[in-house]
VEXTORTI-116693 format. One record per residue: residue in three letters; x, z, y negated of N, C-alpha, C, O, CB in turn. Coordinates in pm, whole numbers, plus 50000, padded with zeros to 5 digits. Each point is the difference from the previous one (the first is absolute). Glycine has a CB too. Layout:
! VEXTORTI-116693
ALAXZYXZYXZYXZYXZY;...
This chain:
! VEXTORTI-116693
UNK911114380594893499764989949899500195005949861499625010949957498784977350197;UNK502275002249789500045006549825498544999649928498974993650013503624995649944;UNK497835019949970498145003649876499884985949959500854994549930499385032849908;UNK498934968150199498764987649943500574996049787500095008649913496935007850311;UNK503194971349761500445003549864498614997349947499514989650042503215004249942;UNK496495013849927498754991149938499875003149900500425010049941498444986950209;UNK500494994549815500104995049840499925010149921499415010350034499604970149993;UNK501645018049839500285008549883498845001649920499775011149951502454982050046;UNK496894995649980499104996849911498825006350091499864997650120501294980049742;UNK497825033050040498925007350071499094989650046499645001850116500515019449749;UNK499414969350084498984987050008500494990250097499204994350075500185007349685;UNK501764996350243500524991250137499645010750133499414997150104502974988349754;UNK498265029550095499835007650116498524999350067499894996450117501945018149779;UNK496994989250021498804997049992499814989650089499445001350109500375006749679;UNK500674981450167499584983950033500585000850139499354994550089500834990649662;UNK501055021550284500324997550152499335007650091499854996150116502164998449826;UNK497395021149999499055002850104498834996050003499355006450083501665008249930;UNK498454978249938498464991449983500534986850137499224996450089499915007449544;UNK502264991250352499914991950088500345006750148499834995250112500634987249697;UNK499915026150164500585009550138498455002450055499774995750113502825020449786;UNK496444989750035498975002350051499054985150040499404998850106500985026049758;UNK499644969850082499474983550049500604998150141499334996850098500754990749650;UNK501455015250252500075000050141500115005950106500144996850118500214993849796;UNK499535022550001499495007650172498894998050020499774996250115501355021549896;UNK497644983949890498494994350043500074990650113499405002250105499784998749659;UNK501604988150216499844989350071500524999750166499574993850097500554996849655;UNK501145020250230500754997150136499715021450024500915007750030501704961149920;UNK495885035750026500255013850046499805007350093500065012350000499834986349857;UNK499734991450266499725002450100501774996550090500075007050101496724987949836;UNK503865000650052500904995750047501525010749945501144999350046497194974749972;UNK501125035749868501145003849892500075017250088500715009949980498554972049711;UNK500015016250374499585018250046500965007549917501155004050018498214994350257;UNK499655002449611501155006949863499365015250089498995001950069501084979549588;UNK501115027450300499995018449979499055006349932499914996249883502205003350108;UNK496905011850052499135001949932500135002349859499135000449913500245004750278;UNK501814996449803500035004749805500614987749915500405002349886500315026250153;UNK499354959250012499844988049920499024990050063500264989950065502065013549852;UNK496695000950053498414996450016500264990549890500935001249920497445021350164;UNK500534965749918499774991349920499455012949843500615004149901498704970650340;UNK499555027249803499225014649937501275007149876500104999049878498305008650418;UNK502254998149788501115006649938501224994549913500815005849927498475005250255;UNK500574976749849501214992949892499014995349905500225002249881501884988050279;UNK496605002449881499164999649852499905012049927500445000949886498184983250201;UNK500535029950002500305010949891501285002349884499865001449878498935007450315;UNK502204991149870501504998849951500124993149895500525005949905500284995250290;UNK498794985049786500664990849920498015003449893500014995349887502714980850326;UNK496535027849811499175002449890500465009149927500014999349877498324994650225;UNK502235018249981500505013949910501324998049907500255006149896498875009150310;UNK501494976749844501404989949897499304996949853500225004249887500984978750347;UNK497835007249825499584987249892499245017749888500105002749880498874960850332;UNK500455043149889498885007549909501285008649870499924999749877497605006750384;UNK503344999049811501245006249948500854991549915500915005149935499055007950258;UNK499834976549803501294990049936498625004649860500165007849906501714963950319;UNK497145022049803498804995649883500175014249896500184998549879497644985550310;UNK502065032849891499825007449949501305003749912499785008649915498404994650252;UNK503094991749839500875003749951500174988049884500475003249891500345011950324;UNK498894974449806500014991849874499345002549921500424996749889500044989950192;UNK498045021249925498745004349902500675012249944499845002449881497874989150256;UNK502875014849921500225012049926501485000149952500415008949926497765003550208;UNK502494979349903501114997549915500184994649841500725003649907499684993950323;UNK498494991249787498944996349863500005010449897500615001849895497724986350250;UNK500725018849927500025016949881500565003149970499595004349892499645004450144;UNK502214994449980500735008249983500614997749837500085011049948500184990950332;UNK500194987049626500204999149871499005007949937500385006849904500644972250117;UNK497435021850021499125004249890499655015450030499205006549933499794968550028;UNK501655029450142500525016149958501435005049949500155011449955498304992150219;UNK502534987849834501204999949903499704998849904500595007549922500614986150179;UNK497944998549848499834999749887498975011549917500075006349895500654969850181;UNK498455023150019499555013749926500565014849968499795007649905498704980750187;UNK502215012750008500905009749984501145001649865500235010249936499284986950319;UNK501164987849723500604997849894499295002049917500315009649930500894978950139;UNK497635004849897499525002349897499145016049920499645003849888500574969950209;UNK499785031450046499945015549968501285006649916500005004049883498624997250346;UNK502534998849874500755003549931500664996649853500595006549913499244997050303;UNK499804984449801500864993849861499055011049846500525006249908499994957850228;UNK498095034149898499085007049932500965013049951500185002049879497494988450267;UNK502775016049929500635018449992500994993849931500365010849954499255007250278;UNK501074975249724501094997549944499975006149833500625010249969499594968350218;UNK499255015949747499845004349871499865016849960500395006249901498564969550098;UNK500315028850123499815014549964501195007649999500025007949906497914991150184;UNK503225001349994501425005950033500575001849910500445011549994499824980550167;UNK500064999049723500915003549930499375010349814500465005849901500974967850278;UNK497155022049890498995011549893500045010250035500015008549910498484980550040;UNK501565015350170499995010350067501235009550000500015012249989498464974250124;UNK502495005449903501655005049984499915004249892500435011449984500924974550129;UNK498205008849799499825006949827499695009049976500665008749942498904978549992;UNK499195013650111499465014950001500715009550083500105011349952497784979950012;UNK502495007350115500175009150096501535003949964500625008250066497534982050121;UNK502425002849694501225005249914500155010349918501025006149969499174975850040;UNK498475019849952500145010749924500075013450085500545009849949498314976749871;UNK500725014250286500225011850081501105000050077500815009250014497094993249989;UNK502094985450052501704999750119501254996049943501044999450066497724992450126;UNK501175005649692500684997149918500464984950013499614994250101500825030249886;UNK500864963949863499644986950051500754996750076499924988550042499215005249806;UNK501785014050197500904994150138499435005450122499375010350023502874988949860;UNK498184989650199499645003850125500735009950064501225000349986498034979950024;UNK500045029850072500785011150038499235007550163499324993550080501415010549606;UNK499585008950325499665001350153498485006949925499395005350093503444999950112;UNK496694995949717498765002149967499194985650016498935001850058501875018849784;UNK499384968850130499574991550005499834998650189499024995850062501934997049655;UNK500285012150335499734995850160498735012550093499444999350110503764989549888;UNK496785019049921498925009150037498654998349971499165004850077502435007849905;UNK497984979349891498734996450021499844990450075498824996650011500755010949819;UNK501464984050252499694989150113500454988649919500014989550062497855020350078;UNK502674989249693500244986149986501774999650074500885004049924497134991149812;UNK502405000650397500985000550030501094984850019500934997350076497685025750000;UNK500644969149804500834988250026501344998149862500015004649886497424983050258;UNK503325006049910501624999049931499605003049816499194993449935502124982350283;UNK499505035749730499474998349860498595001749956499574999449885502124987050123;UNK497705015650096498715002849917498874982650030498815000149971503005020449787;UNK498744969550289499864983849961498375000450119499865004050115503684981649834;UNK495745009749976498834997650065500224990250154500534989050016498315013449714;UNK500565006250360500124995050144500034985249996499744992749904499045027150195;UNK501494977949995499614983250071499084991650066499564988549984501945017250026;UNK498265007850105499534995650135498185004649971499905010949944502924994650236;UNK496074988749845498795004650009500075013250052499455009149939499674969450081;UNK501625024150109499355015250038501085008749918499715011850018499164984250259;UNK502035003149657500775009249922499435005849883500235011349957501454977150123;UNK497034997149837499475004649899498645001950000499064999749921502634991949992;UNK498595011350249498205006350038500535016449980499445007649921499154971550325;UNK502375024449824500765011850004500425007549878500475011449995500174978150192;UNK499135003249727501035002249862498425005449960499635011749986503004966149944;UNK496775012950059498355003249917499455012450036499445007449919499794969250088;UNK500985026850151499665010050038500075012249970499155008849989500994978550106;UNK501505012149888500595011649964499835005649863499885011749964501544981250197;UNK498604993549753499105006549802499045004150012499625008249916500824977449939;UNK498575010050272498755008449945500195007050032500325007549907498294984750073;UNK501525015850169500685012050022500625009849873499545010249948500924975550264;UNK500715007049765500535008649859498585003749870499785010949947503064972650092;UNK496575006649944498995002549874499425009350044499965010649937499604969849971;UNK499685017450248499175008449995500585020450015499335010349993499164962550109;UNK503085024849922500215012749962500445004549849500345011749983500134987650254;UNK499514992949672500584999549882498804989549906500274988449968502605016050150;UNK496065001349855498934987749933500724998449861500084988449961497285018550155;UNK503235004149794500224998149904500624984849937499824992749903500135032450152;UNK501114975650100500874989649929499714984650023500814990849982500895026950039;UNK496784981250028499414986549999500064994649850500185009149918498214996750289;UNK501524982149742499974991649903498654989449992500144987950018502505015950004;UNK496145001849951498954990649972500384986149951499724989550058499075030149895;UNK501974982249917499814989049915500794989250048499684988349974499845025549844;UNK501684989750261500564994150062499734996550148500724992950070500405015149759;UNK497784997750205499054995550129501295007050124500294995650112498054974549774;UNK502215041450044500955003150140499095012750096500365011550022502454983449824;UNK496234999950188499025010850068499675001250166500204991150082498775005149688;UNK500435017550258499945001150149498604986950029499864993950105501125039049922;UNK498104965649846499424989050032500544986150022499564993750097499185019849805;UNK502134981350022500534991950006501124994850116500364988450020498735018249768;UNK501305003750272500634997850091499254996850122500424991550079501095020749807;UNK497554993250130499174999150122498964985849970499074996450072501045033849979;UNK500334963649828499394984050003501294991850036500014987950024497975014249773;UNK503045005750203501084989149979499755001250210499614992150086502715012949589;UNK498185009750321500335001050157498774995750124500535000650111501105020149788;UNK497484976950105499015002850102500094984050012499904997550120498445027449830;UNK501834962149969499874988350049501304999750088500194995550113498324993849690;UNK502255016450116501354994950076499955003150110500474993450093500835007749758;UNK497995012450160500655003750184498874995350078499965003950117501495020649860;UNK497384966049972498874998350071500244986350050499594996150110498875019949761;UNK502504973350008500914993550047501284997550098500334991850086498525010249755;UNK501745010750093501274999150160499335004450112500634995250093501595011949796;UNK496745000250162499535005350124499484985150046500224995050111499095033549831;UNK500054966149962499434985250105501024992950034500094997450120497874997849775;UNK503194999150003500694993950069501075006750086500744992150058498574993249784;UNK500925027350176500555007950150499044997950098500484997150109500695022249789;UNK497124981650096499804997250074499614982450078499984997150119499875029249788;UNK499944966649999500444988250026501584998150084500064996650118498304999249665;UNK502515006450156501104996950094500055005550136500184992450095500925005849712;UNK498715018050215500015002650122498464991250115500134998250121501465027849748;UNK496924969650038499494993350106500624982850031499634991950085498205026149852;UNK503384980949944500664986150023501025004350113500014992150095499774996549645;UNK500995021250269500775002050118499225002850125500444998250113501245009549740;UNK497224996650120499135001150159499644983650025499894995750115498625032349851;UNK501394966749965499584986949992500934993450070499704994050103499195007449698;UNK502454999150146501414990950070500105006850137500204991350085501455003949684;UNK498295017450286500535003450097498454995050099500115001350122502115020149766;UNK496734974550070499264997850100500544984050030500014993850106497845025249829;UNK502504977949961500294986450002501054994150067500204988050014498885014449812;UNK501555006650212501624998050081499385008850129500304993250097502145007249674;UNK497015008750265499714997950147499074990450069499914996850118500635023649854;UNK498544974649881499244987850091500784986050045499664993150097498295015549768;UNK502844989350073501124988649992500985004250127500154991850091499805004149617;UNK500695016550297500685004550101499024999450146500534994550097500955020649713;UNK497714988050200498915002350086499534982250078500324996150112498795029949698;UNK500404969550125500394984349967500814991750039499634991650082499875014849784;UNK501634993650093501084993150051500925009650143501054995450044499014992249668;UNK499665018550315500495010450127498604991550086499865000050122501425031849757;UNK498414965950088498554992950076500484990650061500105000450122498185002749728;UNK502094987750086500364989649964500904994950092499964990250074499515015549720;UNK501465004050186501474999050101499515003550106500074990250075501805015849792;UNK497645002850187499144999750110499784996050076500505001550111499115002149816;UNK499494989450038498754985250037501544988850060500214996750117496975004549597;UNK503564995450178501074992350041500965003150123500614990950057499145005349714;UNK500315014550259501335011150036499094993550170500694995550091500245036049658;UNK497494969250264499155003650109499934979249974501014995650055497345040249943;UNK501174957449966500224984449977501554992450100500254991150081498495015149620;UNK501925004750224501614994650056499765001550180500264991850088501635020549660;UNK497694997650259499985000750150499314993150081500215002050119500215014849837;UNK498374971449999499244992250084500024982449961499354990650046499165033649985;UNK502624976949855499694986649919501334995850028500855008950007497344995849791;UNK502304978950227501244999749958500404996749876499164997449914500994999450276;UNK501255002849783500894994349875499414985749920500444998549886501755011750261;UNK497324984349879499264986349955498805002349894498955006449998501584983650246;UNK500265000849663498955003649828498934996150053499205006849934502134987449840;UNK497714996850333498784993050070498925016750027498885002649956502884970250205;UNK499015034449915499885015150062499435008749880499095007950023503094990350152;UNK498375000349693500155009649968498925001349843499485008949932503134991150229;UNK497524982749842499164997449854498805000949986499565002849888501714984850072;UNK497795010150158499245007349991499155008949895499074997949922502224996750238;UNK499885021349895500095011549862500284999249930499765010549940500394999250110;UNK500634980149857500504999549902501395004249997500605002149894497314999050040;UNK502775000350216501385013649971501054988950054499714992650094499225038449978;UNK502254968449865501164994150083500485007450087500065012349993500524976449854;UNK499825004150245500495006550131501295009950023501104994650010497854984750051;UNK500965032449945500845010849953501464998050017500815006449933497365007650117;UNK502304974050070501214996750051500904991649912501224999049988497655003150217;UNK499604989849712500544990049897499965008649865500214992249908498864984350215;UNK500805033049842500105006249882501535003549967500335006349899497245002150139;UNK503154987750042501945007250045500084984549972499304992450066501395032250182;UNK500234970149645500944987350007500604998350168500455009450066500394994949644;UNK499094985850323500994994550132501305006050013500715002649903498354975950075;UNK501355024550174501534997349971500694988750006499554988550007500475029050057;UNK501324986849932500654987849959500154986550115498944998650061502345019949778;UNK499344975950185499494985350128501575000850034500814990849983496844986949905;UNK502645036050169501384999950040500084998850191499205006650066501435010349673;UNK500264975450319500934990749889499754984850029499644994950106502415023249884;UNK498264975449879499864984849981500874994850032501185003249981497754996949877;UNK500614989850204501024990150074499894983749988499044993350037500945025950127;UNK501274975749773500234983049948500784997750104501125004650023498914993149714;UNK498994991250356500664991750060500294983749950498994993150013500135024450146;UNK502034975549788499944989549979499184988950160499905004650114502475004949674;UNK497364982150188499514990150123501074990750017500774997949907496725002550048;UNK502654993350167501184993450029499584985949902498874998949953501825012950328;UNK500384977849695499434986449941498924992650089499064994449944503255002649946;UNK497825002750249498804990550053498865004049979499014994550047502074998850108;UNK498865019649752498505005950022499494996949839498905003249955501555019750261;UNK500424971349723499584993249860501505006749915500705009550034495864990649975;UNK503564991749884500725009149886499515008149894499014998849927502174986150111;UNK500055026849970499065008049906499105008350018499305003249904501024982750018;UNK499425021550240498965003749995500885015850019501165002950030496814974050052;UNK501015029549890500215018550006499115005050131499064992750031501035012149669;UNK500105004450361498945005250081499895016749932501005006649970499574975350279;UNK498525021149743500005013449930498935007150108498954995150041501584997249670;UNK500135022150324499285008550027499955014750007501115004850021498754977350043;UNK499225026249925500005013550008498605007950072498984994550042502675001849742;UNK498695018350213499505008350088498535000549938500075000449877502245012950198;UNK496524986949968498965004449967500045018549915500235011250045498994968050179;UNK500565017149686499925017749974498585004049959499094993149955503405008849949;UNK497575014850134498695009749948499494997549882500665002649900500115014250204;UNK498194978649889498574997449841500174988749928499184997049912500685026650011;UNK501474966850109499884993550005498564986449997499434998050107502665019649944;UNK497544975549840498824989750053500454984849954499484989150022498425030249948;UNK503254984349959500574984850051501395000349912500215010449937497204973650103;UNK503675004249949501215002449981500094990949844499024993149973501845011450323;UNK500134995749621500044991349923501474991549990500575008949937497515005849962;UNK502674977850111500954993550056500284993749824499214996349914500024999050413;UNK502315005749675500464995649873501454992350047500445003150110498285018449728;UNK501834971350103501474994550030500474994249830499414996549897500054994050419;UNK502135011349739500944999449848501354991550051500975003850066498255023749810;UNK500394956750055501454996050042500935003149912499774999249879499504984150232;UNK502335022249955501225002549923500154985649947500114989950070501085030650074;UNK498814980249727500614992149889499104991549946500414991349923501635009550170;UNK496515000349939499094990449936498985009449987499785000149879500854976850210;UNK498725030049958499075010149952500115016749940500225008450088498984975250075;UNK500715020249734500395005249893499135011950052500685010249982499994970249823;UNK498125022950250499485012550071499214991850120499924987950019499795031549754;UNK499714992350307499354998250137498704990349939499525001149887501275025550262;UNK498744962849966499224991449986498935003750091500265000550120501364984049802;UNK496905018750025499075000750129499604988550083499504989849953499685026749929;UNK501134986250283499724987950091498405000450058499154991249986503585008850089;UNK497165011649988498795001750043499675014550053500735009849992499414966050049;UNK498415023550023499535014149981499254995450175499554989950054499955019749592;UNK500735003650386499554996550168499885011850069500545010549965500694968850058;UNK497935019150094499975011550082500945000050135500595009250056497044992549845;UNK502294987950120501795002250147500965007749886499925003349882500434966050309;UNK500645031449923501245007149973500514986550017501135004750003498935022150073;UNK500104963649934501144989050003499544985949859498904999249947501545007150394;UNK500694985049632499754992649955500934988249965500945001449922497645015650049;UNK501174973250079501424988149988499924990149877499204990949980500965007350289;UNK501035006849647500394991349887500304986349999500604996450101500045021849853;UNK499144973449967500524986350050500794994649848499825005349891497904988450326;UNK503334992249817500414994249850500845015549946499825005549892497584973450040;UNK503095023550127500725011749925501184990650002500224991750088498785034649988;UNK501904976549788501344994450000501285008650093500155012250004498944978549744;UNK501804998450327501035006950035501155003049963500384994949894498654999950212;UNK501925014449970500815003949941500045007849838500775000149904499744982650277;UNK498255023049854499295011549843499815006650051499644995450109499314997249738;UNK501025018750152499695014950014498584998149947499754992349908502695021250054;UNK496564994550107498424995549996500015022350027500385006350098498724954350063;UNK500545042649759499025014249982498614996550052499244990749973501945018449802;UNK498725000650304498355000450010499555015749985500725008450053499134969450125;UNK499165025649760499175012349994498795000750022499274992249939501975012449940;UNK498045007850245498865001049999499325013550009500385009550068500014969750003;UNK498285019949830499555014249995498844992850070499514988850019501465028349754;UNK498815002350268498725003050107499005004049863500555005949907500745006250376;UNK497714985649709498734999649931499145008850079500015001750122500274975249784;UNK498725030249976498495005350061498945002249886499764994949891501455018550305;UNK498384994449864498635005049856500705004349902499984994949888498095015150236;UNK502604999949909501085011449900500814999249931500265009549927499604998650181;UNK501264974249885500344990449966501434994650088499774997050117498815010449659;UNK502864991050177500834999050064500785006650062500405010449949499144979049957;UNK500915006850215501195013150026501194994649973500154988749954498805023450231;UNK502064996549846501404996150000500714984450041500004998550122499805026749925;UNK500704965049888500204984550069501335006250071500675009849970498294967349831;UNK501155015450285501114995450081501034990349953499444990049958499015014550195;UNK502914994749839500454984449986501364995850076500845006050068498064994849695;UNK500954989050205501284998750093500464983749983499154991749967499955028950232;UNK502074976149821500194988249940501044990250139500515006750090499315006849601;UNK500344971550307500624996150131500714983549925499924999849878497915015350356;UNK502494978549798500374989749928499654983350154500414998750115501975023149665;UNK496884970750145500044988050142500924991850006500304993749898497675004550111;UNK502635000150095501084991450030499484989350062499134999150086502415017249930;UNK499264973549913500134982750028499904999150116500054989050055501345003549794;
């Protein structure tokens, strides 16, 4: 049997095992389900989903207001860089050079970093430098080993939360995709073990809430169709139409197109035989008829074929 198609939407999914379980409750003496799709065990299942869906929406929530804090850490360090470059000109001189890449400022030209952890790195490395070189701190200009360590300690107290926020948001998703995986492998299951005691009939199957796995495949096609005109004593005008019963099939839809007066196919009727006799058809016209096989899943392939009635 092909994989079960089910639903895309987590809340429909939800909603079909709530009815799946309504009906095994009901028929579970008769279902002699496998010990490892216990009624028990698909409720556990679909709580640990719902609990996992909940935990990843709450903490997905959070996540702007440690970006943002983080931004707003960094944005803070901004102003100090290019005070700092100043000072730190008079010793490294004002172009940027491989002295400049040795105290750690190693970005293009000298140009104040970008990234939060670059100008956590950058901060680091001045105090570092001051504290081997105090002289060339700048009080008045606030370019100090104090000052750096107000600029630096939010920032990185900032990026560490939101690193660690993201990695408990990725523990978060991956619990969240084996409970869902876990879940719907359930799921198919339960169906895979259903298929084997239930038949093809939506009556069978609704119950659980599940369409019947045979009808989830469009029909094939109603090959082959066959137009028999009827002799005149049997009326004028009449068609006899018939074809083969086909697989998933749950009922047929019948269309006809007269050459030279009808401009596309006309729907006649909708039925469950394979046969069906036209009447009042004009003669000596070429009369098209087409019919698709129908199911849950929607249409399959039409058939057509065309015959003309003689006088």
């Amino acid at each position: 049997m092909n994989s079960y198609i089910l639903p895309r939407s987590v809340n429909e999914l939800f909603g079909l095992v709530e009815c799946m379980l309504e009906g095994m409750r009901a028929y579970e003496d008769a279902l002699n389900l496998p010990t490892d799709l216990t009624i028990q065990l698909l409720t556990e299942a679909l709580a640990k989903a719902r609990a996992s869906c909940r935990s990843l929406k709450i903490d997905t929530k959070q996540g702007p207001a440690y970006a943002d804090a983080c931004k707003r850490a960094s944005a803070a360090t901004k102003p100090f860089f290019p005070v700092a470059k100043d000072v730190l000109s008079r010793y490294l001189g004002s172009r940027w050079s491989r002295k400049w890449q040795q105290i750690g400022w190693i970005t293009r030209r000298g140009r104040p970093p970008v990234s939060p952890r670059q100008r956590e790195l950058l901060l680091a490395a001045l105090w570092h430098y001051f504290k081997a070189n105090p002289t060339h701190q700048d009080a008045g200009k606030g370019v100090t080993m104090e000052a750096i360590v107000r600029y630096h300690n939010p920032l990185r107290e900032a990026r560490l939360a939101l690193e660690a926020y993201e990695g408990n948001l990725a523990k978060v998703r991956r619990d969240r995709t084996r409970a869902m995986k876990r879940l719907r492998t359930m799921i198919r299951s339960i169906v895979e073990h259903l298929d084997t005691i239930l038949d093809d009939t939506e009556e069978s199957w609704d119950p659980f809430g599940l369409i019947p796995p045979a009808l989830q495949l469009v029909p094939d096609w109603v090959w082959p169709l066959r137009l028999k005109p009827l002799p005149p004593e049997e009326g004028t005008g009449k068609l006899h139409i018939t074809w083969n019963e086909v697989p998933r099939a749950l009922y047929y839809e019948v269309f006809r197109r007269r050459k030279g007066i009808d401009q596309d196919f006309i729907f006649v009727d909708s039925l469950t035989s394979t046969e069906l006799i036209l009447s009042d058809l004009p003669v000596n016209t070429p009369i098209a008829i087409r019919v698709v096989p129908i199911n849950l899943a929607g249409a399959g392939v039409w058939v057509q074929d065309e015959v003309a009635l003689e006088s």
